[in-house]
KEKE-3310 file (N, C-alpha, C; in steps of 0.2 Angstrom, whole numbers, plus 5000, padded with zeros to 4 digits):
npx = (4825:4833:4838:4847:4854:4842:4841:4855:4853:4842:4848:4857:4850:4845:4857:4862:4849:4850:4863:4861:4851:4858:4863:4859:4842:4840:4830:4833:4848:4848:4842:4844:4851:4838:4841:4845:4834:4837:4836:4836:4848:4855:4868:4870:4881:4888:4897:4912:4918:4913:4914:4905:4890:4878:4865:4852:4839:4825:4817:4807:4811:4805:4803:4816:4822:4815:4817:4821:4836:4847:4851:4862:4864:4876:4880:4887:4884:4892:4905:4919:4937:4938:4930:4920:4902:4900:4894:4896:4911:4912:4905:4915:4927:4921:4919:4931:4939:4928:4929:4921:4907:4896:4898:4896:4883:4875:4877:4867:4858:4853:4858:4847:4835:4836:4835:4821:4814:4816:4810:4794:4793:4793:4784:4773:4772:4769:4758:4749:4751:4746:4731:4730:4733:4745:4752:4766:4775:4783:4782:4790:4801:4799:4797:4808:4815:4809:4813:4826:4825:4818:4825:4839:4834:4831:4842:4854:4846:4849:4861:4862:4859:4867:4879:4873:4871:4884:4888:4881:4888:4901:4899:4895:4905:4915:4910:4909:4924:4929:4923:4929:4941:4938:4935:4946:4956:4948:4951:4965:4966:4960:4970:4980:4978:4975:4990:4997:4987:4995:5006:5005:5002:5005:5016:5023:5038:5050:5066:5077:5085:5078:5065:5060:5051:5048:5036:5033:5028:5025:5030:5041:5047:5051:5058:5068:5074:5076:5067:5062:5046:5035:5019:5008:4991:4977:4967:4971:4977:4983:4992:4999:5007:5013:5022:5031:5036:5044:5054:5063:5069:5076:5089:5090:5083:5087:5101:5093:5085:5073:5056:5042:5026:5014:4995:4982:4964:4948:4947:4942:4945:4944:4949:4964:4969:4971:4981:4995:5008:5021:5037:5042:5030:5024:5025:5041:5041:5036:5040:5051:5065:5062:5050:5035:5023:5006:5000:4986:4974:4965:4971:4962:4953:4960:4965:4954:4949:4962:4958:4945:4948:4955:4946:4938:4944:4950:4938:4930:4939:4951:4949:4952:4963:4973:4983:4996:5008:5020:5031:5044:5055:5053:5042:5035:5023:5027:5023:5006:4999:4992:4987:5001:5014:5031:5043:5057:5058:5051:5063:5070:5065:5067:5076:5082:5077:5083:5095:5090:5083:5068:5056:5039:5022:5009:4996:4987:4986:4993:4991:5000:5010:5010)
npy = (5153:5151:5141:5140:5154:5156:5147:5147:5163:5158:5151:5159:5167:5159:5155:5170:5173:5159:5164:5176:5174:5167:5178:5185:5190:5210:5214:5204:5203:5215:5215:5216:5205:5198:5203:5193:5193:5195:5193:5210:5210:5217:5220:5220:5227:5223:5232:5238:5227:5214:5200:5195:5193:5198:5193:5198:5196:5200:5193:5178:5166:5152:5152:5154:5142:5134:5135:5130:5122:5131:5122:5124:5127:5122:5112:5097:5078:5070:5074:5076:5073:5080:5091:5090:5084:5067:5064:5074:5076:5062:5069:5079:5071:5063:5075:5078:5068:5068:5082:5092:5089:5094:5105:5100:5096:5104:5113:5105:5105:5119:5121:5109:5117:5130:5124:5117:5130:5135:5126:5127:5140:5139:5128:5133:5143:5134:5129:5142:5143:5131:5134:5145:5157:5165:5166:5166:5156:5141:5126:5113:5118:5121:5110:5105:5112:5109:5096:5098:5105:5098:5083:5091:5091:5078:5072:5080:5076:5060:5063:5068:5060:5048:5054:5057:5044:5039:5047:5043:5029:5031:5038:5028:5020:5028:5029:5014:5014:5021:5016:5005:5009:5016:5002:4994:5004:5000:4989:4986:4995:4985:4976:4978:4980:4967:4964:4970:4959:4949:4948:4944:4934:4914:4904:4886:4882:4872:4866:4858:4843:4832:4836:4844:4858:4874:4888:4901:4920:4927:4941:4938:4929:4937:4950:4944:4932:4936:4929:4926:4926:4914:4911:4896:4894:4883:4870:4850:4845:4858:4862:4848:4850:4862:4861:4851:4856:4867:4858:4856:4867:4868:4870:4884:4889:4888:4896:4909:4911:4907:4904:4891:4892:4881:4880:4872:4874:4869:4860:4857:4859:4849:4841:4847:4843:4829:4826:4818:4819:4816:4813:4804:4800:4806:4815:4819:4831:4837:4841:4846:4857:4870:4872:4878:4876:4882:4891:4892:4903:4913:4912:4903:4917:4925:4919:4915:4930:4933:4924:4928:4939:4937:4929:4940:4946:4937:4926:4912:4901:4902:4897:4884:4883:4889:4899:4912:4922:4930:4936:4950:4951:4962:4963:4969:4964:4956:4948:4944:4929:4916:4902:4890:4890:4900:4895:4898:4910:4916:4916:4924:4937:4938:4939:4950:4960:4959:4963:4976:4980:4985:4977:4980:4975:4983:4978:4971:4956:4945:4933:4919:4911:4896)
npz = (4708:4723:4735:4746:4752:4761:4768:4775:4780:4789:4797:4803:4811:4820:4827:4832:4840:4850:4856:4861:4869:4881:4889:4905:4910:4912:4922:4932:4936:4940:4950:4970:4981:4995:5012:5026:5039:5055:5073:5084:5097:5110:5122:5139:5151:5168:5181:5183:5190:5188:5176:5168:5155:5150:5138:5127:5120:5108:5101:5101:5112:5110:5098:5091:5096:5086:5075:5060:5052:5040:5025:5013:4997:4991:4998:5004:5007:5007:5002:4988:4986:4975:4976:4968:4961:4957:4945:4937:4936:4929:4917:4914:4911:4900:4891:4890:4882:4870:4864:4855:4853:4857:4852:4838:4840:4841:4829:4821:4825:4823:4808:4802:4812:4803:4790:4792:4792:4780:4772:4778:4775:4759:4757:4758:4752:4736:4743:4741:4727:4722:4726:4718:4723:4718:4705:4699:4705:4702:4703:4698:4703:4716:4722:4721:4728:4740:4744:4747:4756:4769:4766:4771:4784:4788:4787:4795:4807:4806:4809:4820:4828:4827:4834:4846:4853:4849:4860:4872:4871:4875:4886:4894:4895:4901:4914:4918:4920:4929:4938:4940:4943:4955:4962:4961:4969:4982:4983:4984:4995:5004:5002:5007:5020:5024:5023:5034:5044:5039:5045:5057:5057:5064:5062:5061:5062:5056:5066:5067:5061:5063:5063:5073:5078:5080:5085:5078:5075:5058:5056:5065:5060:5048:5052:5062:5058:5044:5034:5017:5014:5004:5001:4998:4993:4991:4983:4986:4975:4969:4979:4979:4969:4968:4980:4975:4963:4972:4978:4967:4968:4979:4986:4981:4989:4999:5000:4997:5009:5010:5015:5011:5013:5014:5012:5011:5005:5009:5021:5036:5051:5060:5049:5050:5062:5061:5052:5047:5058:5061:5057:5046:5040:5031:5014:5005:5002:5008:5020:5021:5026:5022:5023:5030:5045:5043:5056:5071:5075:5062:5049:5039:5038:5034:5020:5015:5009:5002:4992:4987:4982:4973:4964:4961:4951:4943:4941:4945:4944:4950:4965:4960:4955:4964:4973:4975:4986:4985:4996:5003:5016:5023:5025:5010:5000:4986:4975:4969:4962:4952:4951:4944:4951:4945:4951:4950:4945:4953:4965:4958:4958:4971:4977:4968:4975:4989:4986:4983:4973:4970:4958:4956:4954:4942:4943:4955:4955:4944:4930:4931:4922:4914)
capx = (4825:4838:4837:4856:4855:4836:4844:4860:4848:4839:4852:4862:4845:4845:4861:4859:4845:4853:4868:4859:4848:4861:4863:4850:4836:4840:4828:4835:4854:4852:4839:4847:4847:4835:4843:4840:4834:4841:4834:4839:4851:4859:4871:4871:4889:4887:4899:4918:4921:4910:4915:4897:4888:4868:4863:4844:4836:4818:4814:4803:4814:4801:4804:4823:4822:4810:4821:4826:4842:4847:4857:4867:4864:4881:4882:4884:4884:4899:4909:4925:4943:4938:4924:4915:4897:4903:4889:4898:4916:4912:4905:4919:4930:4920:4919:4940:4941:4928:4925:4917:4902:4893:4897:4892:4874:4872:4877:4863:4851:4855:4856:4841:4828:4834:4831:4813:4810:4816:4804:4791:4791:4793:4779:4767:4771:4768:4752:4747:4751:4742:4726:4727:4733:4750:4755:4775:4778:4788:4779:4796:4807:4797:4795:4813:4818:4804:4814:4830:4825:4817:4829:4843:4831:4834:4852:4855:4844:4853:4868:4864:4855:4874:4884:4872:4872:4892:4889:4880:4894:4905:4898:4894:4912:4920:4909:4914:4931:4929:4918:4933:4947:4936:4935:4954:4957:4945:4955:4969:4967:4960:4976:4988:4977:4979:4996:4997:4986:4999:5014:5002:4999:5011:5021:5029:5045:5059:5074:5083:5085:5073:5059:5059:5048:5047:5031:5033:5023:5028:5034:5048:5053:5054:5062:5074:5077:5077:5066:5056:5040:5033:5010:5004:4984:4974:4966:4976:4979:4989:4997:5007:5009:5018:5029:5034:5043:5047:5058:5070:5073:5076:5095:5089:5078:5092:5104:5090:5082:5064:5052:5038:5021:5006:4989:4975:4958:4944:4948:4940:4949:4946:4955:4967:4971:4969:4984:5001:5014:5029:5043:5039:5025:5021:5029:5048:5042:5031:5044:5057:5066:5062:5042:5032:5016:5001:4994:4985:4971:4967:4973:4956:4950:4964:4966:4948:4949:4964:4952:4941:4950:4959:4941:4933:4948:4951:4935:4928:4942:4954:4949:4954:4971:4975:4985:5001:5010:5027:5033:5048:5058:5051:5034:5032:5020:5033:5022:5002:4997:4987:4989:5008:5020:5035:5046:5063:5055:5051:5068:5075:5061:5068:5087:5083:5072:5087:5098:5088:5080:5062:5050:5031:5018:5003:4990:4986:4986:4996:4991:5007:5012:5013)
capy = (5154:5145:5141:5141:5160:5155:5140:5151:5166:5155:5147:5164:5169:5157:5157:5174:5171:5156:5166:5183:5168:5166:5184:5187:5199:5216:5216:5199:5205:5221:5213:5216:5200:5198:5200:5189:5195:5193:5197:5213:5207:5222:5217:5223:5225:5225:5234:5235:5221:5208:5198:5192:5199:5198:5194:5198:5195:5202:5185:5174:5158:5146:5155:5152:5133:5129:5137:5124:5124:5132:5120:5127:5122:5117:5107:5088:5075:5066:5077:5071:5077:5086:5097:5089:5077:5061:5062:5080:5073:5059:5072:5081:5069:5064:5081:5079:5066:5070:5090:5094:5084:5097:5110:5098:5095:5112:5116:5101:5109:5125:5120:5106:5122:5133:5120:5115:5136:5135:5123:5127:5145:5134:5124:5139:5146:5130:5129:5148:5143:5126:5136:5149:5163:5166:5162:5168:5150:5137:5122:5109:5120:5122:5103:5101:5115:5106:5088:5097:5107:5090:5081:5092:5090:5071:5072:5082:5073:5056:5063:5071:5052:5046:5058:5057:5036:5038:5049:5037:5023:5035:5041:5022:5019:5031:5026:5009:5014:5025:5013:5001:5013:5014:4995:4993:5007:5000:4983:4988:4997:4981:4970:4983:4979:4960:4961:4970:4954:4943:4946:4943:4926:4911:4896:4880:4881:4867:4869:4851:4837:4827:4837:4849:4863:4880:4892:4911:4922:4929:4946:4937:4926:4941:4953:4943:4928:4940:4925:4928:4921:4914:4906:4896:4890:4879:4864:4848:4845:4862:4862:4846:4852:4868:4860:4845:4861:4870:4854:4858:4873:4868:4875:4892:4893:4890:4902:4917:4912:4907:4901:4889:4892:4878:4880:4868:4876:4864:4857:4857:4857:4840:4835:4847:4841:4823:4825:4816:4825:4810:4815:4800:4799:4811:4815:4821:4836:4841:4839:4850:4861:4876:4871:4880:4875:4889:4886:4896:4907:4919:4910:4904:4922:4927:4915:4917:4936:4934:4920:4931:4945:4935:4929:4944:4949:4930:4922:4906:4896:4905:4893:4876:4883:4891:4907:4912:4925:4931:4942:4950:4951:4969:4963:4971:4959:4959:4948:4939:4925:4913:4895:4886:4894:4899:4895:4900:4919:4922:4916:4930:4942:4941:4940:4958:4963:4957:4968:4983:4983:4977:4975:4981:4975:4988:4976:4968:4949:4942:4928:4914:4906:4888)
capz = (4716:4727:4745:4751:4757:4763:4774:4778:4783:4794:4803:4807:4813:4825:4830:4836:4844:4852:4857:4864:4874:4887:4894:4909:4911:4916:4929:4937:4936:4943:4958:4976:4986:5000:5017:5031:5046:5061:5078:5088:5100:5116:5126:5145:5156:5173:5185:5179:5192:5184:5171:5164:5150:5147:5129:5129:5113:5106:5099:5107:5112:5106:5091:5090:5095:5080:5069:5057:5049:5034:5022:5008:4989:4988:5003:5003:5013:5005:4998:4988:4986:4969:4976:4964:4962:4952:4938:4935:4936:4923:4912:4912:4909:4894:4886:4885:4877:4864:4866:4850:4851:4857:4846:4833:4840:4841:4822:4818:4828:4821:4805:4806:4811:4797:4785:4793:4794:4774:4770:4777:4768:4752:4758:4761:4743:4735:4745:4737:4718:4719:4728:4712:4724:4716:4699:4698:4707:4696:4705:4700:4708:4723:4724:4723:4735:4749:4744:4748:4764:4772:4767:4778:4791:4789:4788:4802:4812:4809:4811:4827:4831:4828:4839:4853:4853:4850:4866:4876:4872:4878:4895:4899:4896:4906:4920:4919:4919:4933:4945:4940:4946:4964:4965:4961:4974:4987:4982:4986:5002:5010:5002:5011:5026:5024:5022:5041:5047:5038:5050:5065:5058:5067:5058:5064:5058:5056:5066:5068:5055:5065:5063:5079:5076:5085:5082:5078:5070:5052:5056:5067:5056:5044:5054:5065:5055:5038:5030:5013:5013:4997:5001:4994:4994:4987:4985:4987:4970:4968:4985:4980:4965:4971:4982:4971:4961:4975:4980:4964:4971:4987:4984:4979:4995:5006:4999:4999:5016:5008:5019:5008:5016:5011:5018:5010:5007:5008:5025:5041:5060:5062:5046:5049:5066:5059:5047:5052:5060:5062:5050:5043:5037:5028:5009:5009:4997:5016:5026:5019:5030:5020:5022:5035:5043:5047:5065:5074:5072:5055:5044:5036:5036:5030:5014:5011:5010:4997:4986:4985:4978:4964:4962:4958:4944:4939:4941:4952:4942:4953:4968:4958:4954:4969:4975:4977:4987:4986:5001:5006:5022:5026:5022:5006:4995:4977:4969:4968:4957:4953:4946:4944:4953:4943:4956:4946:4944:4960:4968:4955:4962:4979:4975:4969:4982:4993:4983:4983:4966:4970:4954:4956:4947:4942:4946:4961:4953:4938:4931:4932:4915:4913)
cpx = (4829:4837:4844:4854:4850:4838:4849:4856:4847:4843:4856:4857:4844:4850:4861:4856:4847:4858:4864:4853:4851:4863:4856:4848:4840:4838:4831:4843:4854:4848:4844:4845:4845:4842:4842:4840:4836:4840:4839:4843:4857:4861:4872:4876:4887:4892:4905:4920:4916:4914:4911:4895:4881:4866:4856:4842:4830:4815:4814:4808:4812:4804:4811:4825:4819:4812:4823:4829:4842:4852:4859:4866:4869:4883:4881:4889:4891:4904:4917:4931:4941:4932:4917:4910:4903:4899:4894:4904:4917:4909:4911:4924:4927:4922:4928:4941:4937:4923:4921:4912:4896:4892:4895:4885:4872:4871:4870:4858:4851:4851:4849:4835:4828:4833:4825:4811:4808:4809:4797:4785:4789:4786:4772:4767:4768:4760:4745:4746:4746:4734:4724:4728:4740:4750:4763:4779:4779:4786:4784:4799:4807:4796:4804:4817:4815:4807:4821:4831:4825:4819:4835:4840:4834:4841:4853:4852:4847:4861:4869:4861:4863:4877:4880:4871:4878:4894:4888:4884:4898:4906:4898:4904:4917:4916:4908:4920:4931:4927:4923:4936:4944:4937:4943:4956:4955:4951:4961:4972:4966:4966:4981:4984:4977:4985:5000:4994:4990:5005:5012:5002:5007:5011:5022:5034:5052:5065:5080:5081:5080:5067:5055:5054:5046:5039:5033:5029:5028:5032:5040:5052:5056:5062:5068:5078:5079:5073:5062:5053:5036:5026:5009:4997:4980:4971:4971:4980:4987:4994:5003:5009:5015:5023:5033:5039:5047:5055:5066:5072:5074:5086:5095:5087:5084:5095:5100:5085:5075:5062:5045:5031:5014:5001:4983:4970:4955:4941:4945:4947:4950:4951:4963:4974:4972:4975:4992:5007:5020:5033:5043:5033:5021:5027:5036:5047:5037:5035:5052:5061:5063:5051:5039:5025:5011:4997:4991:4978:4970:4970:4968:4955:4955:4964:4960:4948:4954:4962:4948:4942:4952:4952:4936:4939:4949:4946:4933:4933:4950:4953:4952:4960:4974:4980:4993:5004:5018:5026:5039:5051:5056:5046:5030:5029:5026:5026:5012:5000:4994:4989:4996:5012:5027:5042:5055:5062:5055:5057:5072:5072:5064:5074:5087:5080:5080:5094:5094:5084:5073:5058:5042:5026:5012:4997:4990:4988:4988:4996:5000:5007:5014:5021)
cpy = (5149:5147:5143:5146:5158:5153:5145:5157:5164:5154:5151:5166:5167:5155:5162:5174:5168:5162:5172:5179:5169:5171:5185:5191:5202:5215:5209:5200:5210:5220:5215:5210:5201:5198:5197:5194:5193:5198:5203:5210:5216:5218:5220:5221:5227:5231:5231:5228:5216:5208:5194:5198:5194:5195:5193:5197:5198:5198:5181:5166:5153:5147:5151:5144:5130:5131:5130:5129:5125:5125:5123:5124:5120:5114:5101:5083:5072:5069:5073:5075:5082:5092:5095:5083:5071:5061:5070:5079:5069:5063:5076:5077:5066:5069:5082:5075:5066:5079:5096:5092:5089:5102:5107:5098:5100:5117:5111:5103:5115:5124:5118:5112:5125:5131:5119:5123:5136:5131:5122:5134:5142:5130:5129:5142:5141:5129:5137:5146:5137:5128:5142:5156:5166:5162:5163:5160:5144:5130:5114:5111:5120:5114:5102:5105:5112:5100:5091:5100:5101:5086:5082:5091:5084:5069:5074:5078:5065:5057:5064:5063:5049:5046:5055:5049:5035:5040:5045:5032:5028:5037:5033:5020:5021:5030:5022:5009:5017:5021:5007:5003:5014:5008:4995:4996:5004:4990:4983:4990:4991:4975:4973:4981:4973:4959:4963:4963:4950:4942:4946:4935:4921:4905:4890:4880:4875:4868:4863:4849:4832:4829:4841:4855:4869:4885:4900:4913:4927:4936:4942:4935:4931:4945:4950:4937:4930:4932:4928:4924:4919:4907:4904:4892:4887:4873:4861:4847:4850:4861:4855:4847:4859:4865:4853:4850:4864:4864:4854:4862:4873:4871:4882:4896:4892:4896:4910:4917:4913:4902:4899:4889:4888:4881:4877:4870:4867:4859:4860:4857:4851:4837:4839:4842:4833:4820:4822:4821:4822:4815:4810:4797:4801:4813:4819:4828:4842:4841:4843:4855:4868:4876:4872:4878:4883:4885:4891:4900:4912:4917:4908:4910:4925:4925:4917:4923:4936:4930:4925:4938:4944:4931:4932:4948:4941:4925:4913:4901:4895:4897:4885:4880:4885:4898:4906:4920:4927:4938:4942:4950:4958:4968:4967:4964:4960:4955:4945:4936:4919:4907:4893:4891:4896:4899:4897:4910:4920:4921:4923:4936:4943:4942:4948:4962:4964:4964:4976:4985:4978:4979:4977:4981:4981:4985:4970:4960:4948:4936:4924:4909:4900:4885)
cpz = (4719:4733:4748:4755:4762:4770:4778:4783:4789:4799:4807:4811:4820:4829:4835:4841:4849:4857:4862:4870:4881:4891:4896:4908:4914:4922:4935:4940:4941:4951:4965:4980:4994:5007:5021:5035:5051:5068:5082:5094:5104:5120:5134:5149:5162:5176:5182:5184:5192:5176:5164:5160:5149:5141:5131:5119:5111:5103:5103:5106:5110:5099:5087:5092:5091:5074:5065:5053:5044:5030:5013:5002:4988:4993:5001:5008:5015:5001:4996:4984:4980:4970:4973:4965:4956:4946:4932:4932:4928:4916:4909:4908:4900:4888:4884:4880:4870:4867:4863:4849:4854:4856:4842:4832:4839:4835:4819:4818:4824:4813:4800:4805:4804:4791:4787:4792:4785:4772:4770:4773:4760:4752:4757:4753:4740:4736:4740:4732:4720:4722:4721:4716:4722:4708:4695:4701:4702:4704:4707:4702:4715:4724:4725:4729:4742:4748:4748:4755:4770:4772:4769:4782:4791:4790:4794:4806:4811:4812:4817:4832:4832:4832:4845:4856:4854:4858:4873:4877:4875:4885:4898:4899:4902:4914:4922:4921:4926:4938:4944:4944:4953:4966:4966:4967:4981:4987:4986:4993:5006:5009:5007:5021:5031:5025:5031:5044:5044:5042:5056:5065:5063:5061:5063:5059:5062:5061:5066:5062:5058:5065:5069:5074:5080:5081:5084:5073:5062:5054:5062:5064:5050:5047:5057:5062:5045:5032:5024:5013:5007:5001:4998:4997:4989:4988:4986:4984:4967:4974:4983:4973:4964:4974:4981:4966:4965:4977:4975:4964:4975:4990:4983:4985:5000:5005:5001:5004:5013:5012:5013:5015:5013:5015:5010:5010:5006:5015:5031:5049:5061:5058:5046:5056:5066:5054:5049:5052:5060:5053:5046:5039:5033:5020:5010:5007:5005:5019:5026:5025:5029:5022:5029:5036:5047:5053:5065:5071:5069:5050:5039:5033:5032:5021:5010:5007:5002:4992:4985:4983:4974:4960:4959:4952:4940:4939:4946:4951:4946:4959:4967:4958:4959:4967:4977:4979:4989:4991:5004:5016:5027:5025:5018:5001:4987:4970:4972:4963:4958:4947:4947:4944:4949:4947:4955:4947:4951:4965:4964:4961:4967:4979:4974:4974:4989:4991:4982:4977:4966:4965:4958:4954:4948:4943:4952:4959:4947:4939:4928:4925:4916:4910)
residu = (UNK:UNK:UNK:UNK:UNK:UNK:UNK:UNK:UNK:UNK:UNK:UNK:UNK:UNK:UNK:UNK:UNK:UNK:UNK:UNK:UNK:UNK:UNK:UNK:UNK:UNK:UNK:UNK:UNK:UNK:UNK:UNK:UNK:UNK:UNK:UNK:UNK:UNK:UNK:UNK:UNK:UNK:UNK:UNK:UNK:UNK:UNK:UNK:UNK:UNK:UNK:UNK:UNK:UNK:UNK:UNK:UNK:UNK:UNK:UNK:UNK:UNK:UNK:UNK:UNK:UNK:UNK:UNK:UNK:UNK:UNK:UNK:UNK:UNK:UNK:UNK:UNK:UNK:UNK:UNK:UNK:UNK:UNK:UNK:UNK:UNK:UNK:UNK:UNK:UNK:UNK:UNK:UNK:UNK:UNK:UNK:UNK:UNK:UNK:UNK:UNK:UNK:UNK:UNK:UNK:UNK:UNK:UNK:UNK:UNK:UNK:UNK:UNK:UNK:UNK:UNK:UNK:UNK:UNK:UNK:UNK:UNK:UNK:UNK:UNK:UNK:UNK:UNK:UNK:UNK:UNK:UNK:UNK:UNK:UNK:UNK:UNK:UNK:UNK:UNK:UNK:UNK:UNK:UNK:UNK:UNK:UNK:UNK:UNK:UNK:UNK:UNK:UNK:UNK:UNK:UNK:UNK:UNK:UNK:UNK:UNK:UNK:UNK:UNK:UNK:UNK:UNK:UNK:UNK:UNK:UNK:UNK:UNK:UNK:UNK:UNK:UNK:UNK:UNK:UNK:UNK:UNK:UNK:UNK:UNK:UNK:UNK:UNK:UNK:UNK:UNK:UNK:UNK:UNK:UNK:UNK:UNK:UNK:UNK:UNK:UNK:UNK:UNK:UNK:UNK:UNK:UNK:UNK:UNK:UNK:UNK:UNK:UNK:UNK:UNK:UNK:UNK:UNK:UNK:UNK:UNK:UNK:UNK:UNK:UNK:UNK:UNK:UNK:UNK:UNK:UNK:UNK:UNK:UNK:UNK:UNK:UNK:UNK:UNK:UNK:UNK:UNK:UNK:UNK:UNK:UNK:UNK:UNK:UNK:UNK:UNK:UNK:UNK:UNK:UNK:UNK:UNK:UNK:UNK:UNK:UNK:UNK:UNK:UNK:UNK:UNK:UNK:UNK:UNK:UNK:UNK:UNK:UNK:UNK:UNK:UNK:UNK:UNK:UNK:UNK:UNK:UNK:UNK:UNK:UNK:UNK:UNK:UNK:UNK:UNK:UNK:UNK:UNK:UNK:UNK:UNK:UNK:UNK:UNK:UNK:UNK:UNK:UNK:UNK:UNK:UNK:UNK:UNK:UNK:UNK:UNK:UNK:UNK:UNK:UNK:UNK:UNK:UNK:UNK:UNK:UNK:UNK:UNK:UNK:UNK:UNK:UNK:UNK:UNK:UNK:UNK:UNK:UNK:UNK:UNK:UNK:UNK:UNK:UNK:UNK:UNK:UNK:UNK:UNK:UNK:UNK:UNK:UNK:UNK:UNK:UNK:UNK:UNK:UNK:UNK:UNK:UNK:UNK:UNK:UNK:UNK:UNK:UNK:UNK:UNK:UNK:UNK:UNK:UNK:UNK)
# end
């Protein structure tokens, strides 16, 4: 006596079944959907030289004021570009990348029952011979065919234990990936909206050898003086650490019209207003021609606003190394980063920028090689 066909049997059995499952009742298919009702409603015209028209109703107006509103099962509140819910969305996009995981379950299932249906025929028989109501039953055959049904049962059901834990990795994934891809987005929009408050901010800028200084805001010195601007922020540590290199380029930044921008976190008003202003008094690597200062109100919020975005890709460490902004003369951002400025690279950057071939990184902030 052998099971296969038994198993096999069973499993077409249920398939079937399964299959002939998903066609509706007759009587629900062929139902006519309800109408609504909707009150009588005549229209009375007066005399051709009137322009009014009556609408009388047979519905009691209380009636029609308590109406509540109908809303649509597929209405929603927040609808998004795809039509679609988001839970729906990330299903979809799982089932592409694996798209048989559900035909799988459904063969484990499948087959699964018609090994437990097998088995328990085999069990039943078994039960007969060992009560004395059958004796055509071979008692080790029947033990080995209830070890091999129960033991598909078990197989199937790890493997479908497998797949559906593989599936769980899988769905968390992709909605990670995906609640990534909105941050980044959402990231993004507000850098592109910083980068408009960045040419409202104002400067002191250099214009004699003695240290004269005129105040305009970034987009003039863009636009009318064609200056690139290259930020930097930090504590103080990095700030003279920046422009202690920027100082051996201080020939590269005349040629391509770079303006250096410090700004000090850490400081207060008082200490800013506190800091010397004499051409002398202050280090030579400060006092550069090419070295601008931030006045003026927005410039905090601003700084902050970019810490706090290379801090949630680059962590609280970000803060101690400080930030750097590379931007051109049209006030496109070319580069951000973070840590020791590579002040050779990004003179290139703008050189081509200048020349028309501007570079675009894919993410918001790269970190800066030592």
């Amino acid at each position: 006596m052998t099971k296969l066909p038994a198993i096999a049997v069973s499993a077409a059995a249920i398939l079937v079944t399964a299959v002939a499952g998903f066609a509706p009742p007759a009587h629900l298919s062929a139902r006519p959907l309800p109408q609504r009702l909707l009150p009588s409603v005549h229209i009375d015209r007066n005399d051709n030289h009137s322009k009014n028209h009556n609408i009388h109703s047979h519905s009691h107006p209380s009636t029609l004021a308590r109406r509540p509103r109908r809303t649509s099962l597929f209405e929603s509140s927040k609808p998004n570009k795809s039509g679609l819910d988001g839970n729906v969305t990330n299903k979809l996009l799982t089932e592409t990348i694996a798209p048989f995981r559900g035909l799988r379950l459904f063969l484990y299932a499948a087959f699964a029952s018609g090994a437990f249906v097998g088995g328990l025929i085999t069990a039943s028989g078994v039960a007969a011979a060992m009560n004395g109501l059958r004796s055509d039953v071979d008692l080790n055959t029947e033990y080995l065919n209830l070890a091999i049904d129960f033991g598909a049962v078990a197989i199937f059901a790890v493997l479908a234990k497998i797949d559906l834990d593989k599936g769980a990795e899988l769905n968390a994934s992709v909605e990670e990936k995906v609640k990534r891809k909105k941050e980044m987005k959402k990231l993004t929009k507000a850098m592109r909206e910083r980068e408009k408050m960045f040419r409202e901010l104002s400067l002191d800028v250099r214009v004699t050898e003695q240290g004269d200084t005129r105040t305009a805001t970034v987009a003039t010195m863009q636009s009318m003086a064609k200056q690139h601007v290259i930020l930097v922020a930090g504590p103080g540590r990095a700030i003279r650490d920046a422009l202690r290199g920027a100082q051996l380029n201080k020939v590269n930044f005349a040629m391509t019209n770079i303006l250096v921008v410090p700004y000090e976190t850490g400081l207060t008003e008082a200490d800013r207003a506190s800091k010397p202003s004499g051409f002398g008094d202050r280090p030579t690597y400060e006092t550069q021609p090419y070295v601008a200062e931030p006045v003026g109100p927005g410039w905090e919020e601003f700084i902050e606003a970019e810490i706090q975005a290379a801090v949630k890709q680059a962590g609280e460490q970000v803060r101690d190394d400080g930030i750097a902004l590379v931007v051109a003369n049209d006030g496109k951002v070319l580069r951000r980063g973070v840590g020791r400025v590579p002040w050779k690279q990004m003179v290139d950057e703008l050189e081509e920028a200048v020349t028309g071939e501007k570079k675009e990184t894919t993410v918001p902030f790269l970190e800066f090689l030592e």
